[in-house]
gemmi code that builds the backbone of each chain (N, CA, C; Angstrom):
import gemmi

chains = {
    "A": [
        ("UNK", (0.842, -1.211, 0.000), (0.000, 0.000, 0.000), (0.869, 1.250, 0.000)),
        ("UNK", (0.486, 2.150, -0.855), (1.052, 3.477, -0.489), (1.222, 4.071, 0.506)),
        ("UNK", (2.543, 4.982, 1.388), (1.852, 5.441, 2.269), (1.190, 6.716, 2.579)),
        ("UNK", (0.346, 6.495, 3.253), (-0.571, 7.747, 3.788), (-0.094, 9.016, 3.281)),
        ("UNK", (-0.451, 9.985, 2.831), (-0.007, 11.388, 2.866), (0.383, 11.921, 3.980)),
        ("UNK", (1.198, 13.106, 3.753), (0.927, 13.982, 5.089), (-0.152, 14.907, 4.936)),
        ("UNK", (-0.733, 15.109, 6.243), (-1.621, 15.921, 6.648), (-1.382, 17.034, 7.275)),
        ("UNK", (-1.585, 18.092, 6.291), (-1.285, 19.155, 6.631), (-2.552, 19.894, 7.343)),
        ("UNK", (-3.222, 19.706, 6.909), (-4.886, 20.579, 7.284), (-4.675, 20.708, 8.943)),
        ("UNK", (-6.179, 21.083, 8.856), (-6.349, 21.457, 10.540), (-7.431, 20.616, 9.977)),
    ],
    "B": [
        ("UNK", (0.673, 27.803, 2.552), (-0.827, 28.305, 2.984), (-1.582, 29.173, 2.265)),
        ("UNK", (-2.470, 29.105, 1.721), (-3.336, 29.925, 0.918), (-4.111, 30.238, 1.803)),
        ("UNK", (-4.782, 31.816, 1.263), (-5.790, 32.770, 2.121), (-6.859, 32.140, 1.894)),
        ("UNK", (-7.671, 31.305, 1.258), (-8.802, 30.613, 2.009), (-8.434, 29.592, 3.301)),
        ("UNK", (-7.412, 29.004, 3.343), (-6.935, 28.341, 4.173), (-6.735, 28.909, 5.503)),
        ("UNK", (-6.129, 29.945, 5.615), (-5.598, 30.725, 6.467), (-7.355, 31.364, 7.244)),
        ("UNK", (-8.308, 31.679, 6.145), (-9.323, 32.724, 6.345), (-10.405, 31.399, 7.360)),
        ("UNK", (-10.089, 30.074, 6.605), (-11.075, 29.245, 7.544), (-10.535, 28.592, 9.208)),
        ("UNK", (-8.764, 28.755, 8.804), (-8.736, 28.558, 10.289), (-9.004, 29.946, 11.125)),
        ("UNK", (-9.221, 30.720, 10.809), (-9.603, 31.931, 11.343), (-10.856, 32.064, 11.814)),
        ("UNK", (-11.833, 31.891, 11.079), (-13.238, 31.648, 11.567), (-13.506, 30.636, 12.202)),
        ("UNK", (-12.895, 29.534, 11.791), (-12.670, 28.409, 12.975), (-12.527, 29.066, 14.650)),
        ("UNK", (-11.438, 29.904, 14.541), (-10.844, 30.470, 15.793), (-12.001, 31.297, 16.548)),
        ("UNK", (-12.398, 32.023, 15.461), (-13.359, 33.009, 15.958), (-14.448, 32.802, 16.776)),
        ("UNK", (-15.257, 31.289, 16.106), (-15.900, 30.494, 16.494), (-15.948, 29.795, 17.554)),
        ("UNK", (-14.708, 29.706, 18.105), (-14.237, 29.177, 19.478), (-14.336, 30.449, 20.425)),
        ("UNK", (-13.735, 31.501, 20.099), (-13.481, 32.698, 20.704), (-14.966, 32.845, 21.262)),
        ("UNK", (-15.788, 33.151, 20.537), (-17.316, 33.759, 20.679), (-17.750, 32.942, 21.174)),
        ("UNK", (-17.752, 31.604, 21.238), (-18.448, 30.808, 22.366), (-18.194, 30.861, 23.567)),
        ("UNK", (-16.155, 30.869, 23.569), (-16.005, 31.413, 25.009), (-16.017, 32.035, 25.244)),
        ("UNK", (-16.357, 33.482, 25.043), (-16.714, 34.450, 25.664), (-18.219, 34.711, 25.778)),
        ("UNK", (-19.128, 34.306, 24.917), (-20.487, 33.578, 26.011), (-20.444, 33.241, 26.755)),
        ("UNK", (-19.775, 31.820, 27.770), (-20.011, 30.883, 28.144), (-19.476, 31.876, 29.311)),
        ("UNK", (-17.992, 32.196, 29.283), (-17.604, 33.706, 30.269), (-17.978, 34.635, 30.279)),
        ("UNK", (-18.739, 35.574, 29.520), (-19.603, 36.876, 29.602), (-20.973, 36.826, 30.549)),
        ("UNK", (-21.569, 35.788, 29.737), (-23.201, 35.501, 30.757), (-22.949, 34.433, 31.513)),
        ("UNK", (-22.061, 33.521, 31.812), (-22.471, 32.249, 32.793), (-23.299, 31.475, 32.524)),
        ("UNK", (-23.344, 31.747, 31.216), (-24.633, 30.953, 30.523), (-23.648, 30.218, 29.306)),
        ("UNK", (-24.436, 28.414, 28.973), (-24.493, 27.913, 27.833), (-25.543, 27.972, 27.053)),
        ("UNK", (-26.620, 28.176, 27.387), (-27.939, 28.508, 27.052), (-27.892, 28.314, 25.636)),
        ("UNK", (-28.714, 26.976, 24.950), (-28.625, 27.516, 23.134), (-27.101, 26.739, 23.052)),
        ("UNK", (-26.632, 26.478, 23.610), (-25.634, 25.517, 23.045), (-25.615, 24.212, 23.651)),
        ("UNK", (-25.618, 23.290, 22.828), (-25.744, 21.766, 22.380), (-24.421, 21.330, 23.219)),
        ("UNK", (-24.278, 20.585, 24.267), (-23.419, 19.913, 25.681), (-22.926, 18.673, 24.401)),
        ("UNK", (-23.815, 18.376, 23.206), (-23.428, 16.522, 22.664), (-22.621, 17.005, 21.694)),
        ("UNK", (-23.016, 18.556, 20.636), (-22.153, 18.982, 20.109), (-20.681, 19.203, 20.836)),
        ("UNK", (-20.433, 19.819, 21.515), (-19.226, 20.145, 21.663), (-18.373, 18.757, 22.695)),
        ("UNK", (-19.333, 17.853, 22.817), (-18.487, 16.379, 23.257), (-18.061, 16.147, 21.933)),
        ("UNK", (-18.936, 15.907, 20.782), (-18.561, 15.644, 19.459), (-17.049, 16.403, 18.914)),
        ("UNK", (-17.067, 17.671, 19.491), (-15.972, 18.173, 18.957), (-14.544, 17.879, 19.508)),
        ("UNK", (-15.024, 17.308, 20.721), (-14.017, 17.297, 21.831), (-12.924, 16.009, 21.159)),
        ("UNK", (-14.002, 15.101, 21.052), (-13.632, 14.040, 20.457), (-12.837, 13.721, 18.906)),
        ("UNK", (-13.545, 14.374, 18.027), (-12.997, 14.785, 17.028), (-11.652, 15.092, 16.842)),
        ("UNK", (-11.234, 16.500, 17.948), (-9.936, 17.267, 17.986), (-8.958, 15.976, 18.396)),
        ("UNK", (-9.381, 15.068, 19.461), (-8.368, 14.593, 20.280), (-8.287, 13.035, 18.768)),
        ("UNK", (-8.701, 12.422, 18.305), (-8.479, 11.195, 17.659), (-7.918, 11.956, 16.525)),
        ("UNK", (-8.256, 13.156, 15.688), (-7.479, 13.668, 14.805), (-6.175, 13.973, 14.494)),
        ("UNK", (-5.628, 14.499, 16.114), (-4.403, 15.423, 16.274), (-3.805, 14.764, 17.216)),
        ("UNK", (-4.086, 13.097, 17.102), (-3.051, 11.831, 17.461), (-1.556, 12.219, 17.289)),
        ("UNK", (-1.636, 12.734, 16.527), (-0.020, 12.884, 15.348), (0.588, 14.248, 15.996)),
        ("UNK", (-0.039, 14.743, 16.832), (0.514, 15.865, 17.308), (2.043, 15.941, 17.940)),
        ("UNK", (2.481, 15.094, 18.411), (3.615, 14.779, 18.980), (4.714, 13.640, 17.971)),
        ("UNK", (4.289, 13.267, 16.976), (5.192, 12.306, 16.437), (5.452, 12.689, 14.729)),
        ("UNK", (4.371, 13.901, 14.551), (4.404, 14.616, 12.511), (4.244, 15.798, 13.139)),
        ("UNK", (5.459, 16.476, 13.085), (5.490, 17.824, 13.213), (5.517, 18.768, 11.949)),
        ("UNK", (4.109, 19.147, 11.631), (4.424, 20.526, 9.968), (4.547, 21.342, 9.876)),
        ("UNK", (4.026, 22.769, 11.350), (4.816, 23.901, 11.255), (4.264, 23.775, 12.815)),
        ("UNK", (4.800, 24.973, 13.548), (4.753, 25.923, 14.700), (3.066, 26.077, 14.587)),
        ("UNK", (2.681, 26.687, 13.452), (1.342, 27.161, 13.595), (0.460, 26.000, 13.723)),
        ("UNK", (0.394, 25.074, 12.956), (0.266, 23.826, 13.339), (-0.332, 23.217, 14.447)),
        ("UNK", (0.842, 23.263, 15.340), (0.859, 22.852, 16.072), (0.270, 23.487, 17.603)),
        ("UNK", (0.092, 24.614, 17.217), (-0.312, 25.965, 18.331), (-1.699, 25.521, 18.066)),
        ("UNK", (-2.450, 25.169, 17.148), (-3.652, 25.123, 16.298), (-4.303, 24.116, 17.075)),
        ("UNK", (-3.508, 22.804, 16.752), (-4.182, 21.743, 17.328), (-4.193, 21.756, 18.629)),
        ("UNK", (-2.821, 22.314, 19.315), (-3.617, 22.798, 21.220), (-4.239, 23.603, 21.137)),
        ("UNK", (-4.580, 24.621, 20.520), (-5.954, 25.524, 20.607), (-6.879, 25.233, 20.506)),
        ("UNK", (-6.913, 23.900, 19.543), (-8.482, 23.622, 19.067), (-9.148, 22.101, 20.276)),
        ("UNK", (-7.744, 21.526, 20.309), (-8.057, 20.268, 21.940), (-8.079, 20.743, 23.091)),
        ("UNK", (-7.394, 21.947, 23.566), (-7.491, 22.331, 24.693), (-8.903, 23.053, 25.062)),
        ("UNK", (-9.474, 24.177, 24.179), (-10.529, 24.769, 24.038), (-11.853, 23.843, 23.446)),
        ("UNK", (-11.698, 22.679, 23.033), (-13.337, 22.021, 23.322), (-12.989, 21.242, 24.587)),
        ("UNK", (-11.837, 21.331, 25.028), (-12.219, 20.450, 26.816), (-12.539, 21.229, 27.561)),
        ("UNK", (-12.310, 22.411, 27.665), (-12.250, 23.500, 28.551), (-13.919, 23.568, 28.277)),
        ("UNK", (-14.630, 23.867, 27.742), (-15.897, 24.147, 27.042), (-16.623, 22.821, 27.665)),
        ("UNK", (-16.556, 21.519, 27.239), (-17.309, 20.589, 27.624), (-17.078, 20.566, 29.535)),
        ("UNK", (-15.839, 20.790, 30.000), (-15.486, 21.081, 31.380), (-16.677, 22.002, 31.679)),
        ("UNK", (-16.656, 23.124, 31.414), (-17.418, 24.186, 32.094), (-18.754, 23.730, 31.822)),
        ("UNK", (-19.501, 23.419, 30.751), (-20.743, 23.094, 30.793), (-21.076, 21.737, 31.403)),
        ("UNK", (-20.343, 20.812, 31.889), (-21.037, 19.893, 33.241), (-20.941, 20.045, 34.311)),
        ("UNK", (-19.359, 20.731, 34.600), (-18.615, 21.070, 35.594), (-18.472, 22.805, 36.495)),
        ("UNK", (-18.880, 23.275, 36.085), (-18.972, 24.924, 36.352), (-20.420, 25.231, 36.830)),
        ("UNK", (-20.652, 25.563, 37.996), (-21.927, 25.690, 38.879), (-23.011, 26.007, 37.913)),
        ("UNK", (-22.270, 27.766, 37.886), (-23.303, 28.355, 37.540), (-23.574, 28.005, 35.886)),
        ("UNK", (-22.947, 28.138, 35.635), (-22.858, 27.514, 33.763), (-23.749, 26.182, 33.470)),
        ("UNK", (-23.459, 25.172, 34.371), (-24.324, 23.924, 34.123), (-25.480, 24.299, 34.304)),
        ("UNK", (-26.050, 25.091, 34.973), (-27.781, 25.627, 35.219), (-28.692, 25.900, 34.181)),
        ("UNK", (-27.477, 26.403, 33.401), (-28.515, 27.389, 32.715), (-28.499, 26.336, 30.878)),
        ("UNK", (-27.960, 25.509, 31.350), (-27.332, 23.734, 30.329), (-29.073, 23.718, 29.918)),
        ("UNK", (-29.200, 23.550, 28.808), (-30.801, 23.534, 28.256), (-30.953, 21.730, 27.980)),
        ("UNK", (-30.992, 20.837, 29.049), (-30.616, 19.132, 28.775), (-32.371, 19.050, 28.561)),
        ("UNK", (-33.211, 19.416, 28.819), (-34.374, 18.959, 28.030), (-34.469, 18.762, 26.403)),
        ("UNK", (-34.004, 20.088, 26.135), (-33.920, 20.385, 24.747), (-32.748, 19.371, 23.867)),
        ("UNK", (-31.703, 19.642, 24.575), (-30.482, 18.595, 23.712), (-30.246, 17.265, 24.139)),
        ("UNK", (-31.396, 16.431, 23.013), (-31.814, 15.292, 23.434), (-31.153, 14.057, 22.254)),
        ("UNK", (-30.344, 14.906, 21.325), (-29.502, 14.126, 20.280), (-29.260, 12.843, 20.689)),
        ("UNK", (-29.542, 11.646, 19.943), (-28.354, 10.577, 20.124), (-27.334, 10.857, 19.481)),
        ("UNK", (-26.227, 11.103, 20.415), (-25.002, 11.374, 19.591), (-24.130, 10.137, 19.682)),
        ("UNK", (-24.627, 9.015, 20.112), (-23.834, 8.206, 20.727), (-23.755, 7.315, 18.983)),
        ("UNK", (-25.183, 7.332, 18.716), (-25.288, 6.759, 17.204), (-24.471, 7.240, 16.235)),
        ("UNK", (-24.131, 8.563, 16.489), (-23.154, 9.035, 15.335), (-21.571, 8.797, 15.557)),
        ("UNK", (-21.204, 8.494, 16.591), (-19.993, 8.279, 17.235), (-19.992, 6.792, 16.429)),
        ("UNK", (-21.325, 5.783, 16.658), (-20.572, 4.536, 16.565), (-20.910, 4.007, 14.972)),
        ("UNK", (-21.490, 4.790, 14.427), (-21.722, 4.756, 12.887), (-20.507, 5.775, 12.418)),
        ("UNK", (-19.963, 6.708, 12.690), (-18.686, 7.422, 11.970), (-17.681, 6.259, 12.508)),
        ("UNK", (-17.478, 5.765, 13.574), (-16.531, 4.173, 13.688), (-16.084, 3.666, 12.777)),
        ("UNK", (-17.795, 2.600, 12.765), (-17.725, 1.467, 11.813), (-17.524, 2.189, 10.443)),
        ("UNK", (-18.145, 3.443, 9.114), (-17.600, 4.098, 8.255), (-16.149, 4.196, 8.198)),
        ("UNK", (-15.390, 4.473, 9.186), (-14.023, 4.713, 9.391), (-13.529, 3.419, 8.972)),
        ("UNK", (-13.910, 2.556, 9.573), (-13.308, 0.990, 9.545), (-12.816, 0.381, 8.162)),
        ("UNK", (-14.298, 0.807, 7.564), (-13.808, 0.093, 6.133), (-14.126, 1.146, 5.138)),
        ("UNK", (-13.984, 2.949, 5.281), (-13.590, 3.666, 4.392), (-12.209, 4.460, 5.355)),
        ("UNK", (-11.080, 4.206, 4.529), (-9.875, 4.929, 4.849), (-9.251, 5.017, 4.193)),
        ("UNK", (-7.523, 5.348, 4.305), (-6.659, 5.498, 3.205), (-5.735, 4.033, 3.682)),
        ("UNK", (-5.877, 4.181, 4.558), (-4.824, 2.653, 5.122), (-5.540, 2.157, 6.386)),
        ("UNK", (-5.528, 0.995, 6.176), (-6.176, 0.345, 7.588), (-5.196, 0.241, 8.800)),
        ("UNK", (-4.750, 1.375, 9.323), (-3.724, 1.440, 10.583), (-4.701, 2.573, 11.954)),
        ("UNK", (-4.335, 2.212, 12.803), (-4.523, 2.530, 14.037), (-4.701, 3.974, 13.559)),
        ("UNK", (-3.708, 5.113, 13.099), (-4.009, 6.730, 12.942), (-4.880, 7.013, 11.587)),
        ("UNK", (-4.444, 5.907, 10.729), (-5.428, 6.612, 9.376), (-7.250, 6.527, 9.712)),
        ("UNK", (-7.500, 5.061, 10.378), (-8.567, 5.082, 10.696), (-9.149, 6.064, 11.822)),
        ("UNK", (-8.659, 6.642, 12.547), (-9.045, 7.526, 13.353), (-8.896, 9.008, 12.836)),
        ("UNK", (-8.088, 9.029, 12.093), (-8.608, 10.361, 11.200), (-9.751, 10.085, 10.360)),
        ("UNK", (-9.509, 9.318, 9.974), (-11.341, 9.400, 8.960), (-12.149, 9.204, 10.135)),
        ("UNK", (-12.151, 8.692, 10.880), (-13.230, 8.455, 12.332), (-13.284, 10.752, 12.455)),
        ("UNK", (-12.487, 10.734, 12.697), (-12.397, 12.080, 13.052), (-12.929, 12.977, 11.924)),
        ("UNK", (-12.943, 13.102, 10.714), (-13.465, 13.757, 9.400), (-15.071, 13.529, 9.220)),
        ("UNK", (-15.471, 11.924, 9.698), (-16.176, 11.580, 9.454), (-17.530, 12.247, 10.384)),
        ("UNK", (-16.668, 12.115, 11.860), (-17.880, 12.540, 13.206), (-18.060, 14.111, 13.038)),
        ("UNK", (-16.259, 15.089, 12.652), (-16.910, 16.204, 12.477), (-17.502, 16.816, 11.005)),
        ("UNK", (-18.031, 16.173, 10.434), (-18.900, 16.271, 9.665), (-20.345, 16.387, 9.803)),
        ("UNK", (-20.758, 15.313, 11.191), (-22.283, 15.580, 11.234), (-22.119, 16.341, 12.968)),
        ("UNK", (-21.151, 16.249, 13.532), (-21.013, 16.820, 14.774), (-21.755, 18.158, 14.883)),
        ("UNK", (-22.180, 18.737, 14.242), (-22.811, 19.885, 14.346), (-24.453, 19.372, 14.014)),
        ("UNK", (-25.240, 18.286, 13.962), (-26.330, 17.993, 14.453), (-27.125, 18.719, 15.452)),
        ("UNK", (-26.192, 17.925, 16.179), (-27.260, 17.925, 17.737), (-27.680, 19.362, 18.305)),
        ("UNK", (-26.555, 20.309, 17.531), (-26.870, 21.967, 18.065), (-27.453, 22.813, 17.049)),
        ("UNK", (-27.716, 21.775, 15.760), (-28.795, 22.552, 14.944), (-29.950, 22.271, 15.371)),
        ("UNK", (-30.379, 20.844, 15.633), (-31.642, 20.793, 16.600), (-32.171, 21.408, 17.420)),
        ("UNK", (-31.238, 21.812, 18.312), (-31.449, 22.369, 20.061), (-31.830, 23.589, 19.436)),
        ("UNK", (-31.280, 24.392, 18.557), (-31.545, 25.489, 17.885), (-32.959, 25.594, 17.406)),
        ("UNK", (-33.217, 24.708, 16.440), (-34.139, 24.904, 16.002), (-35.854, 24.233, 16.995)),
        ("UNK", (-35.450, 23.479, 17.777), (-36.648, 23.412, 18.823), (-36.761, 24.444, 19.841)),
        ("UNK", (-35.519, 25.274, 19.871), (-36.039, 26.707, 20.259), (-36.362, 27.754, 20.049)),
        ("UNK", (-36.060, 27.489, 18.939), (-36.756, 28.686, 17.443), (-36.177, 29.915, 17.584)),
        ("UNK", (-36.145, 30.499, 18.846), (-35.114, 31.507, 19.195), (-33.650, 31.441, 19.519)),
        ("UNK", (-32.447, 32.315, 19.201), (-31.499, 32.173, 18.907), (-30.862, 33.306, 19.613)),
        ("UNK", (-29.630, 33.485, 20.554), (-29.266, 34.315, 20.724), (-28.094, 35.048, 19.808)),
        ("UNK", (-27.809, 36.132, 20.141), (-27.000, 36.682, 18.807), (-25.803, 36.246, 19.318)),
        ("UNK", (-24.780, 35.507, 20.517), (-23.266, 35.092, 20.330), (-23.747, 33.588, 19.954)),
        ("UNK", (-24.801, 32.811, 20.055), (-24.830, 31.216, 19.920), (-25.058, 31.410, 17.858)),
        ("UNK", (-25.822, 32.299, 17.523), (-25.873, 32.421, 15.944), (-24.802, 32.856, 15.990)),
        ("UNK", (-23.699, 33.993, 16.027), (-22.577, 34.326, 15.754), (-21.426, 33.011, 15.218)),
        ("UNK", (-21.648, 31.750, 16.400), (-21.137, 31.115, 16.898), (-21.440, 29.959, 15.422)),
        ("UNK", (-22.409, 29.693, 15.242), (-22.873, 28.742, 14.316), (-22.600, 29.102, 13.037)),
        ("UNK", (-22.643, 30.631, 12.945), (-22.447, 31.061, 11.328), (-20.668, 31.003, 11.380)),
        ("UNK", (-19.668, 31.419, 12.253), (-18.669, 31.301, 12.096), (-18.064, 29.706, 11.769)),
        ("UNK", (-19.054, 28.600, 12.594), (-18.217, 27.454, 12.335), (-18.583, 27.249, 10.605)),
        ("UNK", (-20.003, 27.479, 10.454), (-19.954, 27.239, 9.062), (-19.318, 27.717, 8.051)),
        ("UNK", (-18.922, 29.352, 8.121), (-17.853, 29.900, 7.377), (-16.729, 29.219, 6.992)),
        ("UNK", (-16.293, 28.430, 8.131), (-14.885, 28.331, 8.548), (-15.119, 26.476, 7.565)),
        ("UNK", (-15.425, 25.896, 7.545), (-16.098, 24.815, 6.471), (-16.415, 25.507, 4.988)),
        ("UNK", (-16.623, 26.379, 4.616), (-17.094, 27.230, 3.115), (-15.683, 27.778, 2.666)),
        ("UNK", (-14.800, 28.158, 3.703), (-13.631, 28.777, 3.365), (-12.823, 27.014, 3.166)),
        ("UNK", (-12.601, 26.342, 3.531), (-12.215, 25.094, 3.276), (-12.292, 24.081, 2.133)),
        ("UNK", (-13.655, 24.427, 1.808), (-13.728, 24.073, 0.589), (-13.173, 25.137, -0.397)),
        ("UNK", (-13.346, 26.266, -0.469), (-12.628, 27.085, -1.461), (-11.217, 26.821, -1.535)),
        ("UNK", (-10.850, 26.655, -0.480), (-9.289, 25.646, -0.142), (-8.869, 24.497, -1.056)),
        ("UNK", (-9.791, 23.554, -1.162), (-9.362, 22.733, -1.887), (-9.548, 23.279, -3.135)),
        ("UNK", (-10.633, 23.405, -3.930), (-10.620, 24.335, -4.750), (-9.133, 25.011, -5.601)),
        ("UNK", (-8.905, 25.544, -4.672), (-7.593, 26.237, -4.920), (-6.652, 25.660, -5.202)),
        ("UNK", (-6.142, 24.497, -4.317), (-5.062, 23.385, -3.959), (-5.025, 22.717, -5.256)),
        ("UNK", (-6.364, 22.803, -5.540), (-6.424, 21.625, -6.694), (-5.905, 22.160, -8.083)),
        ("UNK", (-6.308, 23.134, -8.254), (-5.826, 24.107, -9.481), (-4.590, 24.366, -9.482)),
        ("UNK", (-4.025, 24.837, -8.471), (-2.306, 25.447, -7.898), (-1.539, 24.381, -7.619)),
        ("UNK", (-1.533, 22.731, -6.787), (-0.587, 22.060, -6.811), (-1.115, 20.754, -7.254)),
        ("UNK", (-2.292, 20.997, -7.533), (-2.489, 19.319, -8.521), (-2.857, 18.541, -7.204)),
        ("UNK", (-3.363, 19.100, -6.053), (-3.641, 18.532, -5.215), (-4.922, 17.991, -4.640)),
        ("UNK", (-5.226, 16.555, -4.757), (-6.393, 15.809, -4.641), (-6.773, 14.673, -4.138)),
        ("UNK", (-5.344, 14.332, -2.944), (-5.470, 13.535, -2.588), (-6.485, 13.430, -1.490)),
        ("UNK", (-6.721, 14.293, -0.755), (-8.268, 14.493, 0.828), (-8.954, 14.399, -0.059)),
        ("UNK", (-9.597, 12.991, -0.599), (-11.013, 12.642, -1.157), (-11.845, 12.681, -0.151)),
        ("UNK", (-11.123, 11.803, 1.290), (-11.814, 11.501, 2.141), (-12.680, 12.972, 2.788)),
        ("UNK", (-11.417, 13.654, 2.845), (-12.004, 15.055, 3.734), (-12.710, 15.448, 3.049)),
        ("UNK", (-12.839, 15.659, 1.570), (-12.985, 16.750, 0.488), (-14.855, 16.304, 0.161)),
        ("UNK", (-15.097, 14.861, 0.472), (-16.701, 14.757, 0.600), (-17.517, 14.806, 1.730)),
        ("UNK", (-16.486, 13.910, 2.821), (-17.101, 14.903, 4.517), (-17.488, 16.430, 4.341)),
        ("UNK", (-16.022, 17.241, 3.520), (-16.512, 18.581, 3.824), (-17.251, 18.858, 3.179)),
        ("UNK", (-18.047, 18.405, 2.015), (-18.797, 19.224, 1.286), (-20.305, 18.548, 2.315)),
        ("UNK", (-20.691, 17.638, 2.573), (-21.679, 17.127, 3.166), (-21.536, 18.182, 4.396)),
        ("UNK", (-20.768, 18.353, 5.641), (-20.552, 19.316, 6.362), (-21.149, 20.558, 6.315)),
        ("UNK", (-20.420, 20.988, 4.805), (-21.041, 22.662, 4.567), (-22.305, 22.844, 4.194)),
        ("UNK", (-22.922, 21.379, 3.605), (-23.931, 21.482, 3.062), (-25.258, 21.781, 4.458)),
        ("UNK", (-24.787, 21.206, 5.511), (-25.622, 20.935, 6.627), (-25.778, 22.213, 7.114)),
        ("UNK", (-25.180, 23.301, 6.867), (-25.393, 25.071, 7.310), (-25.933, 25.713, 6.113)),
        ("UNK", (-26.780, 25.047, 5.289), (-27.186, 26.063, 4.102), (-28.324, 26.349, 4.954)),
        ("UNK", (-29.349, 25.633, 5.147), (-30.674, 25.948, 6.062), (-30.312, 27.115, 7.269)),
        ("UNK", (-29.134, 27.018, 7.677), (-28.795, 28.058, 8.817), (-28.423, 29.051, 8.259)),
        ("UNK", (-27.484, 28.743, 7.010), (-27.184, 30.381, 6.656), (-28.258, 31.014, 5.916)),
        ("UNK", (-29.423, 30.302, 4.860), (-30.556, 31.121, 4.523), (-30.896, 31.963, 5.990)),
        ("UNK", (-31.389, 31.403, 6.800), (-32.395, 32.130, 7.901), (-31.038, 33.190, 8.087)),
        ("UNK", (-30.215, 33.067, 8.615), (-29.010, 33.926, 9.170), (-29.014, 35.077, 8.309)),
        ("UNK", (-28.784, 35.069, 7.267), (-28.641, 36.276, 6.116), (-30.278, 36.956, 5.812)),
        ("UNK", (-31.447, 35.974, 6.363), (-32.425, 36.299, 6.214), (-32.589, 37.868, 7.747)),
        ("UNK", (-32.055, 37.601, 8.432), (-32.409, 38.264, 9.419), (-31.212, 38.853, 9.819)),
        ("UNK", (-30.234, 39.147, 8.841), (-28.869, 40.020, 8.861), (-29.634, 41.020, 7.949)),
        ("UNK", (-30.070, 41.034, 6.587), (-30.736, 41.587, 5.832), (-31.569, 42.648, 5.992)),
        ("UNK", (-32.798, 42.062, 7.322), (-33.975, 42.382, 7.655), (-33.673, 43.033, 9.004)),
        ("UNK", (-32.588, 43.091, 9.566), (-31.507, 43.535, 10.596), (-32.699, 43.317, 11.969)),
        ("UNK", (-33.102, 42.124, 12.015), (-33.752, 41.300, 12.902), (-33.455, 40.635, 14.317)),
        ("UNK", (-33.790, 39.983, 15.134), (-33.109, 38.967, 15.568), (-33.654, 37.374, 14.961)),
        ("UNK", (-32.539, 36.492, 14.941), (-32.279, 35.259, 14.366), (-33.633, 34.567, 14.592)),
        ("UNK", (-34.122, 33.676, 13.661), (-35.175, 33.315, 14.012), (-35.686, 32.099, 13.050)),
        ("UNK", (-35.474, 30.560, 13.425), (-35.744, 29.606, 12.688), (-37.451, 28.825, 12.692)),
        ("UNK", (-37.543, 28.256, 11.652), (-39.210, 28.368, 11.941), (-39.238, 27.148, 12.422)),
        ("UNK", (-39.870, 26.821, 13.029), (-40.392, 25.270, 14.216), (-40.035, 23.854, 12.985)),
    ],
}
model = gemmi.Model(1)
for chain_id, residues in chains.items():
    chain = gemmi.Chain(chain_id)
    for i, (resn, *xyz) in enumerate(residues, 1):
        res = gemmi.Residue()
        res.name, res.seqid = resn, gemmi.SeqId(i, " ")
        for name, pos in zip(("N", "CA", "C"), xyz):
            atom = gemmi.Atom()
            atom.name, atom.element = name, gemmi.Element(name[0])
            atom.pos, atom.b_iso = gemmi.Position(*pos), 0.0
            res.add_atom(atom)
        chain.add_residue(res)
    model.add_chain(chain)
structure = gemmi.Structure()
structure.add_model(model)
structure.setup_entities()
């Protein structure tokens, strides 16, 4: 699996 | 950071601000939903897991203790604070919120980006604050009357969701960015849930009224 993005948001 | 970005954590903020200074101005929660802001409480804390181990900026990070520290403080004072719990409207805010907690769960479970311990609890978290603002459109609207910091309060969180989507919007055009499917249909379902509030709201900003939803 790819991994996850980062999450930038709020 | 783009200025819709920037403009919705702002109204986000604001939104917090104006509640607490209700909740500290009159000693009153009056008109605000005790299941909503458990909802939020909850939300902040399974979201901003990552707070200590993915560090992305300073602001960031000031953000997510602003936004976990200030719905505990809030759910604190409205069970816990004498005079504040009194004036707690628990006839009226009669939400099962417990159903939405354990239906945004199971959704989480088997819609995510990876089946791990943090991805699923962020979509748990996208997912609950998405309808988390239920239970205090109800309480609202079975009281038909509205005070002007609890509407202040409701039109800012919804702003702060409208500016978010213009966010992606943006993101998407400027860095080809599209990967928050997950967030990007929570939020539109989200914003969609304050159109009924913002008609009446602008209806009686207009008519320079006080707020007023019909039964």
């Amino acid at each position: 699996t790819e991994p996850s993005a980062v999450k930038d948001e709020l | 950071m783009n200025i819709f970005r920037f403009a919705g954590d702002m109204t986000h903020l604001i939104s917090v601000l104006v509640l607490l200074l209700k909740i500290y101005a009159t000693k009153s929660c009056s008109g605000i939903s005790l299941k909503t802001q458990e909802l939020y409480a909850l939300v902040f804390l399974s979201r901003y897991l990552d707070l200590f181990t993915n560090y992305i900026s300073l602001y960031n990070t000031l953000m997510k203790l602003v936004f976990i520290g200030s719905s505990l403080a809030i759910v604190w004072c409205m069970r816990m604070h004498h005079a504040v719990k009194r004036s707690y409207d628990k006839e009226v805010d009669t939400f099962r919120h417990y159903y939405l907690v354990l239906a945004c769960f199971v959704l989480a479970t088997l819609v995510n980006e990876q089946f791990t311990l943090r991805e699923v609890c962020w979509a748990f978290s996208i997912y609950l604050e998405a309808v988390a603002i239920l239970p205090q459109l109800v309480l609202l609207q079975r009281s038909g009357n509205v005070d002007n910091l609890t509407g202040q309060y409701v039109f800012f969180l919804g702003a702060y969701r409208a500016f978010y989507i213009l966010n992606w919007i943006y993101r998407y055009f400027t860095e080809q960015y599209f990967t928050r499917w997950i967030a990007c249909i929570a939020g539109i379902v989200q914003t969609a849930l304050y159109a009924d509030f913002f008609y009446y709201y602008f209806i009686s900003w207009k008519n320079n009224a006080k707020l007023q939803l019909p039964a």
